[in-house]
Structure formats: C-alpha cells, structure tokens
KEDO-32458 format. One line per 3 residues: number of its first residue (from 1); their letters; for each residue x, y, z of N, C-alpha, C. Coordinates in nm, 4 decimals, padded with zeros to 6 digits. Layout:
NUM = A = X,Y,Z,X,Y,Z,X,Y,Z; ...
***
This chain:
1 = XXX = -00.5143,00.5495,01.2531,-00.5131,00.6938,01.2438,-00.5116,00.7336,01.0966; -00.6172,00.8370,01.0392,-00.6111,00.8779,00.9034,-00.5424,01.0424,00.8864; -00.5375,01.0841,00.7839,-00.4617,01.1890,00.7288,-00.6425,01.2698,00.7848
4 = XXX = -00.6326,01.3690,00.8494,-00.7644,01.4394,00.8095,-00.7344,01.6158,00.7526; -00.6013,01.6137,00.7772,-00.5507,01.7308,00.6913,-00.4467,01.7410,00.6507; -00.4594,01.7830,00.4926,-00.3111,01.7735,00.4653,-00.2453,01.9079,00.3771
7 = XXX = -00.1014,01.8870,00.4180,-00.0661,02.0171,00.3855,-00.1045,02.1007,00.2175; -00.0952,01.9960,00.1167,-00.1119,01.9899,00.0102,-00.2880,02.0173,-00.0699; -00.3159,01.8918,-00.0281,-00.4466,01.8550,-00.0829,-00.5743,01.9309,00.0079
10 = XXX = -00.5013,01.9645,00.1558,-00.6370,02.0377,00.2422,-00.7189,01.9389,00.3453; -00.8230,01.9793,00.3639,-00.9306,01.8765,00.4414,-00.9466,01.7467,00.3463; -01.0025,01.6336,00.4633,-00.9778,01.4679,00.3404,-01.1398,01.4719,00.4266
13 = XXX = -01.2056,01.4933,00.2499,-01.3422,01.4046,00.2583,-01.3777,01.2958,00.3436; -01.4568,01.2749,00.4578,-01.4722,01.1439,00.5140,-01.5439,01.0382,00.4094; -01.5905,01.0723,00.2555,-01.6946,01.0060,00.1853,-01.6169,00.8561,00.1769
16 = XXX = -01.6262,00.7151,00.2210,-01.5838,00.6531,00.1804,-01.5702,00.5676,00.0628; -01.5074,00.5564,-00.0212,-01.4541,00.4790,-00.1515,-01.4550,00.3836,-00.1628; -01.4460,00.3119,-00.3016,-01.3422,00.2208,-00.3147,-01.2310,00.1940,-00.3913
19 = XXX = -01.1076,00.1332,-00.4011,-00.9949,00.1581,-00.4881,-00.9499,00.0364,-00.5087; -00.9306,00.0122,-00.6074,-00.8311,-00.1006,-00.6326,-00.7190,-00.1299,-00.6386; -00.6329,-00.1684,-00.6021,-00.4365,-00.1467,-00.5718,-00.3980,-00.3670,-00.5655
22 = XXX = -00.3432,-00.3454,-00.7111,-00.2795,-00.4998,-00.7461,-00.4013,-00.5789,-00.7992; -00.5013,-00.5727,-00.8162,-00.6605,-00.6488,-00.8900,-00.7154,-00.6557,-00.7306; -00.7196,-00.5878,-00.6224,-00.7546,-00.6254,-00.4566,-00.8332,-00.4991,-00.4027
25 = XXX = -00.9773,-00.4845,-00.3978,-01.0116,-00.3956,-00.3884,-01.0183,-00.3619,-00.2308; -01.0414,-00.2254,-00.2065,-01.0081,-00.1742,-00.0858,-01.0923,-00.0523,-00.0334; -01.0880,-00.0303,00.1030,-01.1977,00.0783,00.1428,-01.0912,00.1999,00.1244
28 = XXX = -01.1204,00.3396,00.1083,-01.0415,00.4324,00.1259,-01.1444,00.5934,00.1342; -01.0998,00.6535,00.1996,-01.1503,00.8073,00.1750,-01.0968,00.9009,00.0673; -01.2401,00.9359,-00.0155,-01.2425,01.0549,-00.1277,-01.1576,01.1844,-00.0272
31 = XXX = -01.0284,01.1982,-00.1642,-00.9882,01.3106,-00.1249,-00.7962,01.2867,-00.0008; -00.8301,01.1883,00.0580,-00.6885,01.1076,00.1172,-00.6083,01.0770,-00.0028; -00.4675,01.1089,00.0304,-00.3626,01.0167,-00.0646,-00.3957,00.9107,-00.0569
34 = XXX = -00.3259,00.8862,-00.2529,-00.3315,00.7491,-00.2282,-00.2441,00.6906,-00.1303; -00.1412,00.7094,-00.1142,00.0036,00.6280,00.0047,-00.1016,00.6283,00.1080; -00.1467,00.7344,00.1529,-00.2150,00.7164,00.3430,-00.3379,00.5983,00.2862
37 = XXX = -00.4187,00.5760,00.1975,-00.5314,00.4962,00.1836,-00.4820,00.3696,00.1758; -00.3402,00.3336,00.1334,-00.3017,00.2292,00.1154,-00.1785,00.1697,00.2625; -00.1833,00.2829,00.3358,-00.0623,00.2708,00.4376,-00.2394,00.2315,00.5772
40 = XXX = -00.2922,00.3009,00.5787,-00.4119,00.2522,00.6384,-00.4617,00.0988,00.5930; -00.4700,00.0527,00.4751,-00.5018,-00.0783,00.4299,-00.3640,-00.1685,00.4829; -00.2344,-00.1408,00.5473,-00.1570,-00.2293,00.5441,-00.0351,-00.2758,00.4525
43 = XXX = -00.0735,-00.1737,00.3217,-00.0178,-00.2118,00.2446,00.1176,-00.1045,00.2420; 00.2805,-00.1608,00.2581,00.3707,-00.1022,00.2684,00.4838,-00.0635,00.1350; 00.4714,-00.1859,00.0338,00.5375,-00.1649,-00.0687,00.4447,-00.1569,-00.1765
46 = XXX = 00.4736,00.0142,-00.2371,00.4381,00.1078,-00.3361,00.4674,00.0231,-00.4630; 00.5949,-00.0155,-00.5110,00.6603,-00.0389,-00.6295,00.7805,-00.1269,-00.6348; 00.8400,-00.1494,-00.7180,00.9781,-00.2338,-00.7152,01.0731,-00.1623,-00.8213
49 = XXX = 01.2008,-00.1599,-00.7785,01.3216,-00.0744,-00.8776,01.3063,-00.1436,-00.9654; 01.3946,-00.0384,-01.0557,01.4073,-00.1018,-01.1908,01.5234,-00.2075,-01.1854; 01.6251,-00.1823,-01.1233,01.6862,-00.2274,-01.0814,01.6656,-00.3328,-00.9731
52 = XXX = 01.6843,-00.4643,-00.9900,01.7022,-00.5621,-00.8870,01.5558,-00.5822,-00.8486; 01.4461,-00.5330,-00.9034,01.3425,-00.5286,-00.8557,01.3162,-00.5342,-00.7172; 01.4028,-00.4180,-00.6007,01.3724,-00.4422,-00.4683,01.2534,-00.3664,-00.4176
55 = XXX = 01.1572,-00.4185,-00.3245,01.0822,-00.3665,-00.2836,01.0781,-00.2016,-00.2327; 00.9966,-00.0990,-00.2779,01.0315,00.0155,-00.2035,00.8779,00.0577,-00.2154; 00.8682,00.1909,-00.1087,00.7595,00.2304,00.0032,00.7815,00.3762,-00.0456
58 = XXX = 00.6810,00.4522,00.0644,00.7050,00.5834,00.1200,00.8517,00.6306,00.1821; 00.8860,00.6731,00.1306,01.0340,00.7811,00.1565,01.0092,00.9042,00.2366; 00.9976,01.0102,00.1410,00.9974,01.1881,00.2151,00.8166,01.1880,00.2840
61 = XXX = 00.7067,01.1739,00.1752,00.5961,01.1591,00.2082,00.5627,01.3262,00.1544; 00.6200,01.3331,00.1063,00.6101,01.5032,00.0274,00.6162,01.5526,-00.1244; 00.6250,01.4008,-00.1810,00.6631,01.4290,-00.3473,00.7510,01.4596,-00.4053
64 = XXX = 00.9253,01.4531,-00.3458,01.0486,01.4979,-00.3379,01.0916,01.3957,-00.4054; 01.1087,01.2487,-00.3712,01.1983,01.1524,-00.3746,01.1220,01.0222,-00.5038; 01.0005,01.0653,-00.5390,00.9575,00.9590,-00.6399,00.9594,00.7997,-00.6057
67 = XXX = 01.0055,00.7773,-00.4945,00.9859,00.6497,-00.4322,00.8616,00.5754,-00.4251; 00.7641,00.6746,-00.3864,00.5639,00.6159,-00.3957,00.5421,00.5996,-00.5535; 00.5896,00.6072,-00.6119,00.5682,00.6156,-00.7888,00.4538,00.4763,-00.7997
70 = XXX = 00.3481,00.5153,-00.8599,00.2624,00.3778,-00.8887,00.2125,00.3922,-01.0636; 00.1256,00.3399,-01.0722,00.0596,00.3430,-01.2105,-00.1441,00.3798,-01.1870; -00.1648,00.4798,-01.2220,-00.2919,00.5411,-01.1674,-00.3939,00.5070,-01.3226
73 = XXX = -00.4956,00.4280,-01.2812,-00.5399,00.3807,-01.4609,-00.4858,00.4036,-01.5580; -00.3880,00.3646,-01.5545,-00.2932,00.3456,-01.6495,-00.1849,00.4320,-01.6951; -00.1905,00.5468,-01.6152,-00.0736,00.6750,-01.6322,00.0361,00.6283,-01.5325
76 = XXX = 00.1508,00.6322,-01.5764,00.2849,00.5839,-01.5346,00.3370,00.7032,-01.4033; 00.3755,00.6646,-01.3579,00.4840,00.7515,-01.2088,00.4058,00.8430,-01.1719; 00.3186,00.7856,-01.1125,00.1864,00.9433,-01.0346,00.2755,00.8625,-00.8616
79 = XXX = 00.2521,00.9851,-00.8317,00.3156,01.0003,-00.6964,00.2136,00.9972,-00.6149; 00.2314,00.8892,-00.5284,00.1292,00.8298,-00.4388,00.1101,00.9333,-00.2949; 00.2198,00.9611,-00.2741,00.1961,01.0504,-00.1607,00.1262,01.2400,-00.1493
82 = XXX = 00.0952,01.2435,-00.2968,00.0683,01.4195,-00.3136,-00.0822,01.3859,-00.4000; -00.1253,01.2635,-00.4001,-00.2258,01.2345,-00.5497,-00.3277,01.2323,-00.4824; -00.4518,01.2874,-00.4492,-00.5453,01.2602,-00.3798,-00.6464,01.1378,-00.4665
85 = XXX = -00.6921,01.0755,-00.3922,-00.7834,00.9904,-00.4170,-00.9323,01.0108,-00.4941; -00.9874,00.9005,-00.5898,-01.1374,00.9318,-00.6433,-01.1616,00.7809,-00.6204; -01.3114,00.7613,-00.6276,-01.3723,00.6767,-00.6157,-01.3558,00.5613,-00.7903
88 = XXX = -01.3172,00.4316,-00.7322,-01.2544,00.3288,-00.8202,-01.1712,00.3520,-00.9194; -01.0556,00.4136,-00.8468,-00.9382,00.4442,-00.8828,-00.8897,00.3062,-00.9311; -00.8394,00.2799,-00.9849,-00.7137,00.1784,-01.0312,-00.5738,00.1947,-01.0086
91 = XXX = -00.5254,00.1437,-00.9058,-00.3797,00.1364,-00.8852,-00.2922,00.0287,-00.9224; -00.1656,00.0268,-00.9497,-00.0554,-00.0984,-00.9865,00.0555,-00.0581,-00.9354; 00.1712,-00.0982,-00.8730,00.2583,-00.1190,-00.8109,00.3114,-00.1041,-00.9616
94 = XXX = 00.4103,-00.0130,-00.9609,00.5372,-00.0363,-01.0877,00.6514,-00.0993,-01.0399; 00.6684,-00.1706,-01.1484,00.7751,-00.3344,-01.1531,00.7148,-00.4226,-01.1433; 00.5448,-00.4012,-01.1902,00.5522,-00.5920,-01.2177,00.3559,-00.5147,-01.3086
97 = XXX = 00.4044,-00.6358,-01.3868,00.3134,-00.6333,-01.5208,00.2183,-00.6415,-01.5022; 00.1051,-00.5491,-01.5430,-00.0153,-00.5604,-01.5431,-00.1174,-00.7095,-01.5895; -00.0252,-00.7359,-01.6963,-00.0821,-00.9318,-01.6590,-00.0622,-01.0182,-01.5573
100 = XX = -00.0246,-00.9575,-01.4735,00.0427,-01.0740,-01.3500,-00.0604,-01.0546,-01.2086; -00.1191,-00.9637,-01.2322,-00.2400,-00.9248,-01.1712,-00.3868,-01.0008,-01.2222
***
C-alpha cells in the first residue's frame, strides 16, 4: 500500500524514480516521502542515536519527533517523513559514516 495523499505534500506523483538509501539503489515515487518510499522498500531503520548508536525508525510520521532524521545529499537532519521525494536522491542513515557505505 502507497501514500497516494498526503496531508502535507498533497497528491504523490505515480512517476516512478530512483533513490539511493545506504550506496543501495531503490524504486520509489516522485513526490512520496522519503520514510513511505523507504517503508514500501522494507526498509525500517531511518538512523542510529547518538547515543548508544540504537537503531531508530518512524515515530509521529508528522515531523514532530525528529526520529526519521537522515542525511539528504549531503544536508544533515532532513526529516524523512514531511520531505517529499526527487528523482536520484541520495540518502544516508545518520550514525554511521559515509565511508562505510
């Protein structure tokens, strides 16, 4: 099941994409969050604390709680759940180094 409207961003383009999230490229729809393009791919953990480096996800799903926080070509704490998607986006999981990818 995809996002086909959302409260924020509006109608989600059916144009399909592609995105990259960890060096692993992926199908996604122009215009879908990133969280739903990546919660559709399977993929559940967003980032890791700074702390203890524990795995964390989608929280509120509204842009409240900063929990989806990723790294968007290279801009730090874009919020995965309010960010709509473009075609070969670059994503990274924050808490772990862009060389390790």
């Amino acid at each position: 099941m995809r996002i086909e409207k959302h409260p924020i961003l509006g109608y989600i383009d059916k144009k399909e994409v592609r995105i990259t999230y960890n060096g692993v490229d992926y199908p996604a729809f122009e215009g879908e969050t990133i969280a739903a393009a990546l919660l559709a791919n399977h993929i559940r953990i967003l980032r890791y604390s700074e702390k203890g480096k524990k795995p964390r996800g989608i929280y509120c799903g509204i842009g409240h709680c900063y929990e989806c926080r990723v790294t968007v070509d290279g801009e730090r704490s874009v919020r995965a759940c309010v960010t709509g998607l473009k075609d070969q986006m670059k994503i990274i999981s924050q808490g772990i180094d862009a060389d390790e990818i």
